[in-house]
C-alpha positions in Angstrom: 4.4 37.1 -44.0 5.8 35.5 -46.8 7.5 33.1 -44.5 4.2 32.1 -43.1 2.7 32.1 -46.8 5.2 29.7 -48.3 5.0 27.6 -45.1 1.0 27.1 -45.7 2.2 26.3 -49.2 4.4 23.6 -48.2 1.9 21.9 -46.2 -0.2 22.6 -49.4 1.7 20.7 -51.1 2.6 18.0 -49.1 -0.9 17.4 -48.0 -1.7 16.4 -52.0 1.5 14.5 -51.8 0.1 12.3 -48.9 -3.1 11.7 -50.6 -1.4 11.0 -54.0 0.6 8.1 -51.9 -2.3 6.8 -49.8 -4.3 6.9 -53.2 -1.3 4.5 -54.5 -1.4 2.5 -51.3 -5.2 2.1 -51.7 -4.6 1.0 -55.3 -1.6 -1.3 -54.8 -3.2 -4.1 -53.6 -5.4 -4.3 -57.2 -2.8 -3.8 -59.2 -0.8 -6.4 -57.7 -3.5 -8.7 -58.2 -3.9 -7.6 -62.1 0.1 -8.4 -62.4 -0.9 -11.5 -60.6 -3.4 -12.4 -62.7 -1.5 -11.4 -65.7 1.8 -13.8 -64.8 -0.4 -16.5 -64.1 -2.0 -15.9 -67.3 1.4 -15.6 -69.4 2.5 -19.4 -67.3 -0.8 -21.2 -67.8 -1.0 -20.0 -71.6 3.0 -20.7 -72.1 2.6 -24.4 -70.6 -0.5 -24.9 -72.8 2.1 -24.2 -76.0 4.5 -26.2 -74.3 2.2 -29.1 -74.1 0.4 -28.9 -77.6 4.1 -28.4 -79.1 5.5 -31.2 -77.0 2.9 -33.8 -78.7 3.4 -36.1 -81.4 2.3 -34.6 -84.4 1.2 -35.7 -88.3 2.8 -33.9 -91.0 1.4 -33.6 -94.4 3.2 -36.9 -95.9 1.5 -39.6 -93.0 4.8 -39.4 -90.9 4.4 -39.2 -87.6 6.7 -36.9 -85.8 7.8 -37.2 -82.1 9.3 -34.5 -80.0 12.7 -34.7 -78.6 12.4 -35.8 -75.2 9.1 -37.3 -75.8 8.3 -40.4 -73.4 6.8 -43.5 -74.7 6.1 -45.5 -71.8 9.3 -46.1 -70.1 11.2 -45.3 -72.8 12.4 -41.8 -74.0 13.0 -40.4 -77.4 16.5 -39.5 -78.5 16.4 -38.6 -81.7 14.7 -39.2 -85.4 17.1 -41.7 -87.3 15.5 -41.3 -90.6 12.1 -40.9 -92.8 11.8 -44.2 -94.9 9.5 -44.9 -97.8 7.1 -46.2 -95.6 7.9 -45.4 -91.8 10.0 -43.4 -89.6 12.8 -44.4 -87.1 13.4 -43.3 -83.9 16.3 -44.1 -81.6 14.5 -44.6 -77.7 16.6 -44.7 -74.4 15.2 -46.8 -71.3 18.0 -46.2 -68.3 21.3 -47.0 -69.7 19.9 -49.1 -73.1 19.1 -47.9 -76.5 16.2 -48.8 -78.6 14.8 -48.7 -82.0 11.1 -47.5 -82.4 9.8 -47.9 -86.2 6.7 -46.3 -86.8 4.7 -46.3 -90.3 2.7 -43.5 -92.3 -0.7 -43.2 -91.8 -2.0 -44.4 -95.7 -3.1 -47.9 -95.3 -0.7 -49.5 -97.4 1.8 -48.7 -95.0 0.0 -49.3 -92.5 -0.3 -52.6 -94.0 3.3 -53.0 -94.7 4.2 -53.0 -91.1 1.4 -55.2 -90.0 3.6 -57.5 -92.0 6.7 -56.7 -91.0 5.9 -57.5 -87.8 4.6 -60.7 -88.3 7.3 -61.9 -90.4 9.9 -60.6 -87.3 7.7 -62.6 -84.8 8.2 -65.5 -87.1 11.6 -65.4 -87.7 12.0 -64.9 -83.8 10.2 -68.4 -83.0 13.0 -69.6 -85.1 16.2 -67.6 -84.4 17.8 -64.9 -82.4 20.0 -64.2 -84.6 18.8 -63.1 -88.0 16.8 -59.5 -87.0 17.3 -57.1 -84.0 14.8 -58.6 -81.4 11.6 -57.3 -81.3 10.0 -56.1 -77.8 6.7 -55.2 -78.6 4.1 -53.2 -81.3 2.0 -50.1 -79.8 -0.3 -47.7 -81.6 1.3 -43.3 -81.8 -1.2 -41.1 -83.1 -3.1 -44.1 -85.4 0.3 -45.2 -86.5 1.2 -48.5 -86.2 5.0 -49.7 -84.7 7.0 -51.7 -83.1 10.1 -51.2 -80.5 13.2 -53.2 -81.4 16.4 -53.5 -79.9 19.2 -50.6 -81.5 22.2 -51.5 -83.6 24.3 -48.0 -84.3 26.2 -49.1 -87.6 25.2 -50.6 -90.5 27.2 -52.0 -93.5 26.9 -48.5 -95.7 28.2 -47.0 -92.9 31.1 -49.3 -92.5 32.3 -49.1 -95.7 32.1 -45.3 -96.1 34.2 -44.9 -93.0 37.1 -46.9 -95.2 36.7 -43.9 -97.6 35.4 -46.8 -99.7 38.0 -48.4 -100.0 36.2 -51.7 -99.3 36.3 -54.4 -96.4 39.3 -56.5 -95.6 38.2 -60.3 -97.4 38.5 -62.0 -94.2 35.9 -60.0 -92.6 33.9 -60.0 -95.7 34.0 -63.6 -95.8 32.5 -63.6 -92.3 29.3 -61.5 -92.9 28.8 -63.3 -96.1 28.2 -66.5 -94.1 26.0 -65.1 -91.9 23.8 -63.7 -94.4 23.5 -66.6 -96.2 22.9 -68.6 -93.0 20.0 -66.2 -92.2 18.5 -66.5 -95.6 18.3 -70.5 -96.0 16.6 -69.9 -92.2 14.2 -67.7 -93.9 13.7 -70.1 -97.0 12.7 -72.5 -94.8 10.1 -70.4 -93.7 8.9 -69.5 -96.7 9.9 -65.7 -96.0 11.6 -63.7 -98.4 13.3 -60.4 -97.1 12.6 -57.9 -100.6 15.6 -55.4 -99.2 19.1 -56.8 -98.6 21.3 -54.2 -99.2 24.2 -52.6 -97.0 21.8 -50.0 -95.3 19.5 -53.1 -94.1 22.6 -55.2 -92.8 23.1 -53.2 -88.9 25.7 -54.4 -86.4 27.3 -52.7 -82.9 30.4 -50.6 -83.4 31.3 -52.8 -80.3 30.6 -56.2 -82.0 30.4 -55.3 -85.7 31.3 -59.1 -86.4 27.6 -60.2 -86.1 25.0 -58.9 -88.2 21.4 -58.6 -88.2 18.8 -57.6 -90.8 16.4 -54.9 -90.7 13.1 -53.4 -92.7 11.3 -56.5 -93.8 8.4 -54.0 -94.9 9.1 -55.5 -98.3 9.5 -58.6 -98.0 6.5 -61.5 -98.1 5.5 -64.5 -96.6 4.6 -67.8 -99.0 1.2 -69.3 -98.6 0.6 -67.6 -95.4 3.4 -69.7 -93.8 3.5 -68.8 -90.2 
């Protein structure tokens, strides 16, 4: 009897277990489709973030900030070089080349400023290849002005705080001090005034750091409108 009674029990029992599992079955497919709907959810919602944190954005000075990474037509951001009194720099990379991307702060008179800058470059472009990094072209980030220019990693500060400034040998010094002052009767000519000549605005190649060029004209002016 009690053989017979434990048996019925058993079946008893795995009766409710078989209903319990095709309950689950019946139920599988839905929640499947809620953890479905739930990673698709969680990857939609994590590429929006993605996006919106991957755009240019204005911070509470005017500057425009650009994401690492962050393409600009066919050219991609590398890295910020600095924040300016007026504009930040950017180093770009298009294939193998490197780039310099200047863009201003939103407050008109540094919007202003580059407007300048970049007709003063143009200018002095007409006239010589030699006196400022050549410009490529101007485009608009976030209602920031700019311009792309090619890239020169050194500049004179830099120079002479790698000689633990100890100063330049006189030969070499002799060399840059010509070309400056050939650059500046160029620019005398045209009326054009550079406001900023100072080692951090003289830039060179590490590979060629015999010729020099001259950077941020944001302060410097143009006589009578001389173009």
């Amino acid at each position: 009897m009690n053989d017979i009674l434990n048996e019925k029990n058993m079946m008893s029992n795995f009766s409710a277990l078989t209903q319990k599992i095709s309950l689950f079955q019946q139920k599988r497919p839905v929640v499947s489709l809620t953890l479905n709907i739930v990673h698709t959810y969680q990857m939609v919602n994590k590429r929006t973030v993605d996006d919106v944190t991957q755009q240019p954005i204005v911070d509470e000075n005017g500057y425009v900030i650009l994401p690492i990474n962050f393409k600009i037509y066919e050219y991609e951001v590398v890295r910020l070089i600095a924040k300016g009194d007026t504009s930040a720099v950017y180093q770009l990379k298009h294939k193998d080349d490197f780039f310099c991307l200047k863009l201003s702060r939103l407050q008109e008179k540094f919007q202003s400023a580059i407007r300048n800058e970049m007709t003063m470059l143009n200018l002095v472009q007409k006239h010589s290849k030699l006196i400022a990094p050549r410009f490529v072209n101007a485009l608009s980030i976030q209602n920031s002005q700019g311009f792309i220019s090619d890239f020169y990693d050194l500049n004179l500060l830099q120079l002479i705080q790698m000689t633990q400034n100890q100063g330049l040998q006189l030969q070499y010094t002799k060399l840059l001090a010509l070309q400056l002052a050939h650059y500046l009767q160029i620019m005398s000519k045209l009326q054009m005034t550079h406001g900023d000549v100072v080692p951090a605005n003289i830039v060179m190649s590490s590979a060629q750091p015999s010729e020099v060029r001259l950077v941020d004209f944001s302060n410097g002016s143009l006589q009578n409108d001389f173009q």
